[in-house]
C-alpha angles and dihedrals in degrees: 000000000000110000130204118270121231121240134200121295090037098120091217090075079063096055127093109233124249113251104252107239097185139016108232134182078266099063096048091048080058106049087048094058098038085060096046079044094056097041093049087052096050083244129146099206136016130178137216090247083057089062104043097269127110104210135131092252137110143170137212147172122171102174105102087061099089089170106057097047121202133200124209149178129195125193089352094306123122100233133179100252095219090065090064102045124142096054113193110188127181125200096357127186120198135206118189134201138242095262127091132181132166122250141178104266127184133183133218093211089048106058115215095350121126144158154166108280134189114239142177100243099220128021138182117217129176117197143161120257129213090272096058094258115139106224128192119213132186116190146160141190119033100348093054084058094050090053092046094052093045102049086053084058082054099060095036086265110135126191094250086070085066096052116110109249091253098051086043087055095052103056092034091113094052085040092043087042096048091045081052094049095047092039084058092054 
């Protein structure tokens, strides 16, 4: 079922996300419908907080960006990341490394706005799947980014914290508008 996503404004987008202890029949239910949420918005990663839950899960699938390539490695294999799209990791944990680069960086609880963020260019999360198995993933590129951003979702962090101030400034009426419009209903 899609489900809404949530926009700006909304304080759950503030809130860290509880560790999930158990995988239900609920949390399968919503990671089913988180999936079927992303794909229907064009998006390549949503978290539980985007769609009114605050739990430590995200999804992801960057294979259908050709322009924006990704490495990975999971468990210690190279592995084509489009093979293992959609990710679904519970209760992930992230370590970044020393180089950073800016990227164009968009939001889907923030509609049509973007902008140059700075970004680690190559992370390693581990993280818990759906079956109870612990997996390890290195990536880069745009991927790197996705889980970067996401993770952020996970702890209340939201890219516009990671806008320069300028930047930030210059987008402060579409981000005081949209706060308005979601603060409305």
């Amino acid at each position: 079922m899609k489900l809404p996503i949530v926009k700006y404004g909304n304080p759950i987008l503030r809130k860290k996300g509880k560790e999930i202890d158990q995988v239900d029949e609920r949390i399968r239910t919503l990671v089913a419908d988180m999936l079927e949420t992303m794909q229907a918005a064009n998006g390549i990663g949503l978290a539980a907080q985007q769609v009114g839950t605050a739990l430590q899960l995200t999804v992801l699938d960057v294979s259908q960006v050709e322009d924006r390539p990704s490495t990975m490695m999971l468990n210690g294999q190279k592995l084509d990341p489009v093979q293992a799209m959609p990710l679904i990791l519970l209760n992930p944990k992230i370590r970044l490394n020393e180089e950073f680069s800016s990227g164009n960086e968009g939001c889907l609880s923030f509609p049509d706005i973007t902008a140059e963020i700075d970004r680690a260019v190559s992370v390693e999360v581990e993280a818990e799947t759906l079956e109870g198995e612990t997996v390890q993933i290195e990536a880069s590129g745009l991927l790197a980014r996705a889980l970067q951003h996401e993770l952020d979702h996970l702890n209340g962090i939201l890219f516009i914290d990671r806008m320069s101030s300028v930047v930030k400034a210059s987008l402060s009426s579409r981000l005081k508008r949209l706060q308005k419009e979601t603060l409305k209903g």
